[in-house]
DRENDO-1510 file (C-alpha; in Angstrom, 1 decimal, always signed):
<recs>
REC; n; res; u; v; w
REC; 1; UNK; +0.0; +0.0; +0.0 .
REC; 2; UNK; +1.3; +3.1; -0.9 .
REC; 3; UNK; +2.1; +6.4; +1.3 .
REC; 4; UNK; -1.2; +7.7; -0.6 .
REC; 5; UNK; -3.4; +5.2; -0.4 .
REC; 6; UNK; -2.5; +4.9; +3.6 .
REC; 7; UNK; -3.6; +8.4; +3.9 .
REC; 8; UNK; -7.0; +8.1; +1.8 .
REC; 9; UNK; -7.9; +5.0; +4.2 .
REC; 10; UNK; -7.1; +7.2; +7.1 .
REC; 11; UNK; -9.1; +10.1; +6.1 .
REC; 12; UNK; -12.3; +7.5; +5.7 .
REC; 13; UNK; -11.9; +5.7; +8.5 .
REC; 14; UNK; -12.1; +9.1; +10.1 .
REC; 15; UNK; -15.2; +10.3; +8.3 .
REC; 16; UNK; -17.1; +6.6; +9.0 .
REC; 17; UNK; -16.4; +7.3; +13.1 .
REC; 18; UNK; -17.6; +10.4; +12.8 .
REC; 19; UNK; -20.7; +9.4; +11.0 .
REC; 20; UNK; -21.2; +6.4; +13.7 .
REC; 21; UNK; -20.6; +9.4; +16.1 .
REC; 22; UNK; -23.7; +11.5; +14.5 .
REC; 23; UNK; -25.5; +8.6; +14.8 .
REC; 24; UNK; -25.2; +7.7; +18.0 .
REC; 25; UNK; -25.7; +11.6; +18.7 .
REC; 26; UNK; -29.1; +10.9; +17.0 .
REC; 27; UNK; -29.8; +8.0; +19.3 .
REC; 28; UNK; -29.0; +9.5; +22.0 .
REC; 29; UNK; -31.0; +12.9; +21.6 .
REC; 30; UNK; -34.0; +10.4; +20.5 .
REC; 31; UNK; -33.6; +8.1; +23.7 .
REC; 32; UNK; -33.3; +11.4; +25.6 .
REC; 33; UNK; -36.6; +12.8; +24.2 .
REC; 34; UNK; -38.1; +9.3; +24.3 .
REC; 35; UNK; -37.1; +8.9; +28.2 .
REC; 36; UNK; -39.0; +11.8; +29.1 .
REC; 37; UNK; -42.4; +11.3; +26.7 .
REC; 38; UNK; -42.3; +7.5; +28.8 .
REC; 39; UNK; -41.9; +9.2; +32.0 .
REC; 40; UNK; -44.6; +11.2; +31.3 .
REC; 41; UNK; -46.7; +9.0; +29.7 .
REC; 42; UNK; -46.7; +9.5; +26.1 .
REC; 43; UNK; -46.6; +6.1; +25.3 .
REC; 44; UNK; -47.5; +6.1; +21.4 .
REC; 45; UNK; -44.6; +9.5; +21.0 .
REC; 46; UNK; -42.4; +6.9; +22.9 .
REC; 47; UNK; -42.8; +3.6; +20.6 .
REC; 48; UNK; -43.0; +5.9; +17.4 .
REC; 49; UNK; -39.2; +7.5; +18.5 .
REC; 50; UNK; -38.4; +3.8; +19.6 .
REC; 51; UNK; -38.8; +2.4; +15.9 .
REC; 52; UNK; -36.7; +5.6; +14.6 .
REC; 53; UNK; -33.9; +4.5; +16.5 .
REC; 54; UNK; -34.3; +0.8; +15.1 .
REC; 55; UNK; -33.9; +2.2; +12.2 .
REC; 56; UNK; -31.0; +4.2; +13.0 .
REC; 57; UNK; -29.3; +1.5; +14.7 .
REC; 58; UNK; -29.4; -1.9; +12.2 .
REC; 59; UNK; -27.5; +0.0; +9.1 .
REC; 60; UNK; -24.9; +0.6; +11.7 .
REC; 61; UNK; -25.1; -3.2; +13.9 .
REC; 62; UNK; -25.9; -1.6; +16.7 .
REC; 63; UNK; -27.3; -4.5; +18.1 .
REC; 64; UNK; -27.7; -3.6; +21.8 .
REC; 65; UNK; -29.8; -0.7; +21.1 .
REC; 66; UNK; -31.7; -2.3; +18.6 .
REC; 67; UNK; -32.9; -5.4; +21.4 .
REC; 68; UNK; -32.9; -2.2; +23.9 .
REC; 69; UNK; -35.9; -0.9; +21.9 .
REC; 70; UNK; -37.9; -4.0; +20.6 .
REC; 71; UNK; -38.5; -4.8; +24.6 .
REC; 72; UNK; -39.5; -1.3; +25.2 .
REC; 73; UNK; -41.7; -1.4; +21.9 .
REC; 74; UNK; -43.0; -4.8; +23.6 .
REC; 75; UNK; -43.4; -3.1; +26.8 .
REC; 76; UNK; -45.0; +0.1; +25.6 .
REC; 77; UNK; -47.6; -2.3; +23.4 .
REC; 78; UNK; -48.7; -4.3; +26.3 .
REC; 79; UNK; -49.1; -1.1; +28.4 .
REC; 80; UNK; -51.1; +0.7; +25.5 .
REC; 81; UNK; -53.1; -2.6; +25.4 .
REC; 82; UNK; -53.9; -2.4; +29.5 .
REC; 83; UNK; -54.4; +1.3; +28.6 .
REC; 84; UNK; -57.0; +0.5; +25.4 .
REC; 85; UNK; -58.7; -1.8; +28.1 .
REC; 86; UNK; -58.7; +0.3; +31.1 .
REC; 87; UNK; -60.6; +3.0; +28.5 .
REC; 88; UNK; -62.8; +0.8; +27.1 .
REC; 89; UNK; -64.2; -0.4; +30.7 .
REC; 90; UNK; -64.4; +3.6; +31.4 .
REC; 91; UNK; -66.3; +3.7; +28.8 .
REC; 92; UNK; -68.2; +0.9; +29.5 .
REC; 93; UNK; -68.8; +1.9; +33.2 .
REC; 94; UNK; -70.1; +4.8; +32.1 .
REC; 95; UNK; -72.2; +4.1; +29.6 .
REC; 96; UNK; -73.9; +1.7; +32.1 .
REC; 97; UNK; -74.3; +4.6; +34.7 .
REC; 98; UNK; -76.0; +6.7; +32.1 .
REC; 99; UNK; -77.9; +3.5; +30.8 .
REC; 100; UNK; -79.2; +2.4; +34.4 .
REC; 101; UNK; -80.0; +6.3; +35.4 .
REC; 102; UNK; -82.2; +6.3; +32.2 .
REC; 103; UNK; -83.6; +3.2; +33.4 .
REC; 104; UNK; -84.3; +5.1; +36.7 .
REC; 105; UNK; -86.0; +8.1; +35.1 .
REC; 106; UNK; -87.9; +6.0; +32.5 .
REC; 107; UNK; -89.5; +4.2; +35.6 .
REC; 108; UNK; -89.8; +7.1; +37.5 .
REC; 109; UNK; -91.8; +8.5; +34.6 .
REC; 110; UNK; -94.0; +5.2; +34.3 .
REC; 111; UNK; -94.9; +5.2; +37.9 .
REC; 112; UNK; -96.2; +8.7; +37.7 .
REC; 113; UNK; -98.0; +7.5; +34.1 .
REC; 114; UNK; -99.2; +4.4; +36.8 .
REC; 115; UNK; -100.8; +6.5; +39.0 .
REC; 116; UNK; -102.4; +9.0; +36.1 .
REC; 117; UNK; -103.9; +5.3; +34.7 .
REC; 118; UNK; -105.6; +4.4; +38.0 .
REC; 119; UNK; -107.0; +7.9; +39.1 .
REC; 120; UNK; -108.5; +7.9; +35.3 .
REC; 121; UNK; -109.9; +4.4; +35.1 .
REC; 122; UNK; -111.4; +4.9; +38.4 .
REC; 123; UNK; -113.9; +7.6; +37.0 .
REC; 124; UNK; -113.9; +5.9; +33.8 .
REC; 125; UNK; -112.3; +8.3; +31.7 .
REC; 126; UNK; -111.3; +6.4; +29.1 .
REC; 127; UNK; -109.9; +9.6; +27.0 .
REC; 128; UNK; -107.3; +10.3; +29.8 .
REC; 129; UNK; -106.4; +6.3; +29.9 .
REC; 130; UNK; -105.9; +6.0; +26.3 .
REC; 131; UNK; -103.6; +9.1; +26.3 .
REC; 132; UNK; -101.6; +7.5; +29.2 .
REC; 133; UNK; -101.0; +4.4; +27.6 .
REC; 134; UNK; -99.7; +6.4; +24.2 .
REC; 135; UNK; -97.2; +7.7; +26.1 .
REC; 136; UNK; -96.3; +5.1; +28.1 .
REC; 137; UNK; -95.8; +3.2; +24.6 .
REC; 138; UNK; -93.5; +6.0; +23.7 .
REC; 139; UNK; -91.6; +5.1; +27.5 .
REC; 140; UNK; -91.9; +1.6; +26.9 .
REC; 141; UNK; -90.2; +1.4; +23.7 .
REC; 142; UNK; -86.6; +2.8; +25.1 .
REC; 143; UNK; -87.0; +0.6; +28.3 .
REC; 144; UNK; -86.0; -3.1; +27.6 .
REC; 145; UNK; -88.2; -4.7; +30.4 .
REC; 146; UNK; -90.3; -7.3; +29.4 .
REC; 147; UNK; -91.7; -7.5; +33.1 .
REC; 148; UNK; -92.5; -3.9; +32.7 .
REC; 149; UNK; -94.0; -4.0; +29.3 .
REC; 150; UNK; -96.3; -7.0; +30.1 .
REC; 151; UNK; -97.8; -4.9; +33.4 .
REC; 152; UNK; -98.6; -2.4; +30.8 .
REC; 153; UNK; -100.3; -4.9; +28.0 .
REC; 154; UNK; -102.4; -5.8; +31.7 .
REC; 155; UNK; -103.3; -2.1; +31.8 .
REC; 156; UNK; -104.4; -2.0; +28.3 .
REC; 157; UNK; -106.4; -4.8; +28.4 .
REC; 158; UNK; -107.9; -4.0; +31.8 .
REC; 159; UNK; -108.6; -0.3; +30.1 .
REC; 160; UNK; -110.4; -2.1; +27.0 .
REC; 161; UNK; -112.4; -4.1; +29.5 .
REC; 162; UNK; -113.8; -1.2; +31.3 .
REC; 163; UNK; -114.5; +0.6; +29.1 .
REC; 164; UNK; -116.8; -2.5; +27.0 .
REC; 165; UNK; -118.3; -3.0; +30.6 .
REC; 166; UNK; -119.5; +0.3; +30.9 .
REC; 167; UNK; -120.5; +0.3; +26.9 .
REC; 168; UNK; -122.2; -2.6; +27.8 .
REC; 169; UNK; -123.9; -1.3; +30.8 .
REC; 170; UNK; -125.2; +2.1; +29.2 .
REC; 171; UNK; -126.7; -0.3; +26.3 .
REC; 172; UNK; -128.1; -2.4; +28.5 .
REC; 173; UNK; -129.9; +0.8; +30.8 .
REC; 174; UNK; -130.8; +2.2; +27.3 .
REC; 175; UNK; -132.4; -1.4; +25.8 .
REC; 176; UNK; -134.3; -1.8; +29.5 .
REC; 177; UNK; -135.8; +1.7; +29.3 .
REC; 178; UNK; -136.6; +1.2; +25.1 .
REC; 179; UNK; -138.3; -1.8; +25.8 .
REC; 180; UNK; -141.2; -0.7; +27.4 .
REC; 181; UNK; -141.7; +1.6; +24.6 .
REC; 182; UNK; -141.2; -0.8; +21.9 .
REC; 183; UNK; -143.0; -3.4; +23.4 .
REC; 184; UNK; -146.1; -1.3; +23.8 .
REC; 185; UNK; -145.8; -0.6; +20.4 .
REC; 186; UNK; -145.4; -4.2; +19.5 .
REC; 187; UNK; -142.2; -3.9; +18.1 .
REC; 188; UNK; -141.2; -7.8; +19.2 .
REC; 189; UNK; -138.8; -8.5; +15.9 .
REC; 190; UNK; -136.5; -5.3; +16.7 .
REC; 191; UNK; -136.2; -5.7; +20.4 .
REC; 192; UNK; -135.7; -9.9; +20.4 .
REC; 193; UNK; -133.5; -9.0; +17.7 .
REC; 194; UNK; -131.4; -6.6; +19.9 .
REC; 195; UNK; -132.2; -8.1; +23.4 .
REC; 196; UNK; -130.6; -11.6; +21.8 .
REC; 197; UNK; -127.2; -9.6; +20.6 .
REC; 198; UNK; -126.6; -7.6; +23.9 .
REC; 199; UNK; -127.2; -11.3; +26.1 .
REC; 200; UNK; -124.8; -12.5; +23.8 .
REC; 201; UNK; -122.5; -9.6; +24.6 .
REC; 202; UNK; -123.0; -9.6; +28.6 .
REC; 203; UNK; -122.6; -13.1; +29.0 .
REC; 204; UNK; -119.0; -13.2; +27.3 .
REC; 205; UNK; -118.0; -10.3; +29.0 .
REC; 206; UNK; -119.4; -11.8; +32.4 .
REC; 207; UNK; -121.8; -8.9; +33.8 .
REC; 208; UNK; -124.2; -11.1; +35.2 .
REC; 209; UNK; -126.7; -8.9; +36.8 .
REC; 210; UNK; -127.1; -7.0; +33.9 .
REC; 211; UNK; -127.3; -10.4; +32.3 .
REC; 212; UNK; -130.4; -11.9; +34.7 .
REC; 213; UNK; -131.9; -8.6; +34.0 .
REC; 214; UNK; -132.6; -8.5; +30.1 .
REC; 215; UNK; -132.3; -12.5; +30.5 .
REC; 216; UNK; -135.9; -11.7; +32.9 .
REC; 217; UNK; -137.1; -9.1; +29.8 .
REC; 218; UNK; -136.3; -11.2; +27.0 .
REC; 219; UNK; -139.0; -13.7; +28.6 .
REC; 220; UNK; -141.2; -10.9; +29.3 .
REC; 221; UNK; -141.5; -10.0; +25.4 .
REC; 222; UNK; -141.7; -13.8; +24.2 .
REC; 223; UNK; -144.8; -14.4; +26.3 .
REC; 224; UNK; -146.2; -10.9; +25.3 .
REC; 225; UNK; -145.7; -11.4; +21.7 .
REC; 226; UNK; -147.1; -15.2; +22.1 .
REC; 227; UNK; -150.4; -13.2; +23.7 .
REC; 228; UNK; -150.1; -10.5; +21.0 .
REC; 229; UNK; -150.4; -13.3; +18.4 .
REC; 230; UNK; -153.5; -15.1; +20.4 .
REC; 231; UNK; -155.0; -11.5; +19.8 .
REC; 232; UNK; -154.4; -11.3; +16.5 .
REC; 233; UNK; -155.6; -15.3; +15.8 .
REC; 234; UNK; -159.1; -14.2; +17.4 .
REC; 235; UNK; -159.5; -10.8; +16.5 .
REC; 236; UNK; -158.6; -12.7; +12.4 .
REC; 237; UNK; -161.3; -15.5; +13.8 .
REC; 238; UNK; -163.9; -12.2; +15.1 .
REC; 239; UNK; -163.4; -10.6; +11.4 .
REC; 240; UNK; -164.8; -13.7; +9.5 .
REC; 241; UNK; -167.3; -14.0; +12.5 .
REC; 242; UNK; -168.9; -10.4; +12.5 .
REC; 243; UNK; -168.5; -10.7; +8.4 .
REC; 244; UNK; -170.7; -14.1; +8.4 .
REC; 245; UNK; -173.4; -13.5; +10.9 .
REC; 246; UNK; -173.8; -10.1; +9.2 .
REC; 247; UNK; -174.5; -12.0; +6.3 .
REC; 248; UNK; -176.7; -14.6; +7.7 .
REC; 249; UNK; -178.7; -11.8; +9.7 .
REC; 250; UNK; -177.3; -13.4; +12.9 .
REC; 251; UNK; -177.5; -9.5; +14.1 .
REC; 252; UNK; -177.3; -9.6; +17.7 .
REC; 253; UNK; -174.8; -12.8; +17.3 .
REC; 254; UNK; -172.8; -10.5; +14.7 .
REC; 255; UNK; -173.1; -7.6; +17.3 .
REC; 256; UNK; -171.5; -9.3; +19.8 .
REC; 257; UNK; -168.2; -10.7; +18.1 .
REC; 258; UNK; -168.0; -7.0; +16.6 .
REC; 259; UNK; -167.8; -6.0; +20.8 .
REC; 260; UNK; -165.5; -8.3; +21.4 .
REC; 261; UNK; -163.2; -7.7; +18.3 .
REC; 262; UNK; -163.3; -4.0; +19.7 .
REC; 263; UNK; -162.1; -5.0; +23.0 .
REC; 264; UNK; -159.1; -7.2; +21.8 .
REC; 265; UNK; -158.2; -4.3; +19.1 .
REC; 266; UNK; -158.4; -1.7; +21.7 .
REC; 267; UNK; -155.9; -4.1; +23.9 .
REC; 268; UNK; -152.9; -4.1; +21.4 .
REC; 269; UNK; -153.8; -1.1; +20.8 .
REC; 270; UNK; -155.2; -1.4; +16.8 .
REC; 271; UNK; -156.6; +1.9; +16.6 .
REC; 272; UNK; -157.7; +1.6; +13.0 .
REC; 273; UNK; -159.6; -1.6; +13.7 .
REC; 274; UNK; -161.3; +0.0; +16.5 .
REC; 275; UNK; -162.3; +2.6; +14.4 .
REC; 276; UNK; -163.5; +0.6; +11.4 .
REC; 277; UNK; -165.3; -1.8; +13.2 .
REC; 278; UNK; -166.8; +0.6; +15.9 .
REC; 279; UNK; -168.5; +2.3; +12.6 .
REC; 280; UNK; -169.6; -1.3; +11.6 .
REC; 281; UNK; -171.0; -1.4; +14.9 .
REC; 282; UNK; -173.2; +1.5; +14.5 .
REC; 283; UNK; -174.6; -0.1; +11.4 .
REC; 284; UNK; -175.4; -3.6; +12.9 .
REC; 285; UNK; -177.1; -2.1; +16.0 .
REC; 286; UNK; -179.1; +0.0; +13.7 .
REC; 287; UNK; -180.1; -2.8; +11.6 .
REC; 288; UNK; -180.7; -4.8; +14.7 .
REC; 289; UNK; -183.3; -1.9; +15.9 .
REC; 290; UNK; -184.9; -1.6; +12.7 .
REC; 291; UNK; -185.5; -5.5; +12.7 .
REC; 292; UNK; -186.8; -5.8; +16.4 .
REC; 293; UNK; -188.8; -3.0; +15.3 .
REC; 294; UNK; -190.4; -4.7; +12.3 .
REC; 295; UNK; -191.1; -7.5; +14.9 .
REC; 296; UNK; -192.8; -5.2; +16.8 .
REC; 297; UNK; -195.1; -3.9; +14.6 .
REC; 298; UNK; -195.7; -7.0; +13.0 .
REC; 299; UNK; -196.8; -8.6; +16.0 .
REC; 300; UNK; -199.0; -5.2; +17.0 .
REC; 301; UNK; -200.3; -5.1; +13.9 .
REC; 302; UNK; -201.7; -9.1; +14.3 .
REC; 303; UNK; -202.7; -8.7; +17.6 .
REC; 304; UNK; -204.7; -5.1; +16.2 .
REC; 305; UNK; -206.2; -7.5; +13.0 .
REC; 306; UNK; -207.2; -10.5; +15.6 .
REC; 307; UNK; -209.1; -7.7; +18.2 .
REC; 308; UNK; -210.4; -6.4; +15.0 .
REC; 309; UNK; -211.8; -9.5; +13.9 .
REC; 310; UNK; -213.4; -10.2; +17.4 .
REC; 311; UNK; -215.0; -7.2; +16.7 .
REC; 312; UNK; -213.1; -5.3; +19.5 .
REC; 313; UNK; -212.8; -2.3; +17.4 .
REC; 314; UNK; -211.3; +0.4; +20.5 .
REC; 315; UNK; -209.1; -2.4; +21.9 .
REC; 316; UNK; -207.5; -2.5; +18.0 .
REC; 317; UNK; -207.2; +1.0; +17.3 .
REC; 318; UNK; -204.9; +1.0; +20.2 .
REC; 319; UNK; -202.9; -1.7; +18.8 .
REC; 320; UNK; -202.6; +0.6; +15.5 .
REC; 321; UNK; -202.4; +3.4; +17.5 .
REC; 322; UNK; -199.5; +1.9; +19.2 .
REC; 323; UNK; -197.7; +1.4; +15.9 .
REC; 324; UNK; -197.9; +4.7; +14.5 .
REC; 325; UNK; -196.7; +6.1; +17.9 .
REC; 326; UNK; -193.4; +3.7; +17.7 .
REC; 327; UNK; -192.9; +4.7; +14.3 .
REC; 328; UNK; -192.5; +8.2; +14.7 .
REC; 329; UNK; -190.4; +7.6; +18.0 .
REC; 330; UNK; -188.0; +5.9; +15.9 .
REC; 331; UNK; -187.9; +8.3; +13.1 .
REC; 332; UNK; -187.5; +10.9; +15.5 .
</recs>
């Protein structure tokens, strides 16, 4: 090797220490800063610097540093790990705190909604109890409480069956009133029709007293329709009879089924009958009178003919006289 070539190798040996030197310089000012961000718990500015010096150190062989800094880097990851955890059940713990005082206030909400039900169902105001249970829906759907939800679907249904109860009821106290009206107007099809669909009705929904009630009418207006239809059956069988003793000149017979018929019209209350046949009256009595009265004179006026034959002429001008005189009574 020549005095040149000594000198060259010299001069780079020189310049490759000094650039090991910067390097190590680098390392150092990096362990330095990383020293303090690990002190102070800047754990991620720590393992970032840590794989800088890595880096620095395995161009050079710096072996020691670069095991040095893959235990910190294994170090720092299992304490950012604890660290990911120990955030995650902060979290967690408070998310729960806020979940279980929502829990509290939703609860404390329904129990006021609770006590709005009751005092509402208790005087049956069912406009107040169906507003209740909308917003306790509106409650219920952010409380995940099957418990809670199923006391609810007990108020709803106990709501419900109030409130058909007292439907029920009214109809029933509104159908017992009607049917005295609509059975004194015969109106049997209507009221069996609605008397049947309410027994129906109060029976399912167990209201027995109610129930005994229209039961006890029901029977009422089958035995006063089965009368109603007696009446009708005679006063039908009084028609034909006051129609064929009229014709046969059975007058007084005729006279008296025409009463009768009156009588049964006037008790179901027929008032067109009645009137008809109390005209048809009038004319059978008259023709009755008029026939007694041609009796009468026919048996005055034989009597007056046998006197006269007797020669009892005074005795039979009364008879005749007699005749005149009932004539003129019945004219006037």
């Amino acid at each position: 090797m020549t005095e040149d070539q000594s000198e060259k190798t010299e001069v780079e040996e020189e310049k490759e220490e000094k650039r090991k030197i910067r390097i190590i310089e680098q390392i150092d000012d990096r362990l330095a800063i990383q020293g303090q961000a690990y002190m102070k718990g800047q754990l991620k500015e720590a393992l970032s610097l840590a794989y800088e010096i890595i880096e620095l150190a395995k161009p050079e062989g710096l072996k020691s540093f670069i095991r040095e800094q893959e235990d910190l880097i294994a170090r720092i990851k299992k304490l950012l790990k604890e660290r990911e955890e120990r955030e995650k059940e902060k979290i967690r713990a408070e998310q729960e705190k806020l979940r279980l005082e929502k829990i509290k206030k939703l609860k404390l909400e329904l129990n006021q909604l609770t006590n709005e039900f009751n005092e509402a169902l208790k005087v049956e105001d069912f406009l107040s109890t169906e507003k209740v249970l909308i917003n306790a829906k509106k409650l219920l759907a952010e409380l995940d409480d099957e418990k809670v939800k199923t006391k609810w679907e007990d108020f709803e249904k106990q709501a419900l069956e109030t409130k058909i109860r007292k439907e029920l009821i009214e109809s029933a106290e509104r159908l017992i009133e009607e049917s005295i009206q609509l059975k004194e107007k015969y109106l049997f099809d209507d009221l069996k029709l609605r008397l049947t669909g309410l027994l129906k009705q109060l029976k399912e929904n167990e209201i027995d007293d109610y129930y005994k009630e229209i039961k006890a009418i029901q029977s009422d207006i089958i035995n006063a329709e089965n009368s109603y239809l007696k009446t009708l059956e005679k006063i039908e069988g009084l028609v034909k009879g006051v129609k064929n003793h009229q014709e046969e000149k059975k007058l007084e017979m005729a006279i008296s089924n025409c009463k009768e018929l009156i009588k049964q019209a006037e008790s179901i209350k027929m008032s067109e009958l009645v009137e008809d046949y109390s005209k048809v009256l009038i004319i059978l009595q008259e023709d009755l009178k008029v026939e007694e009265l041609k009796k009468l004179i026919r048996k005055l006026n034989d009597e007056g003919l046998g006197l006269l034959r007797k020669g009892e002429i005074g005795t039979s001008l009364e008879k005749f006289k007699t005749i005149q005189d009932t004539l003129k009574q019945f004219i006037s």
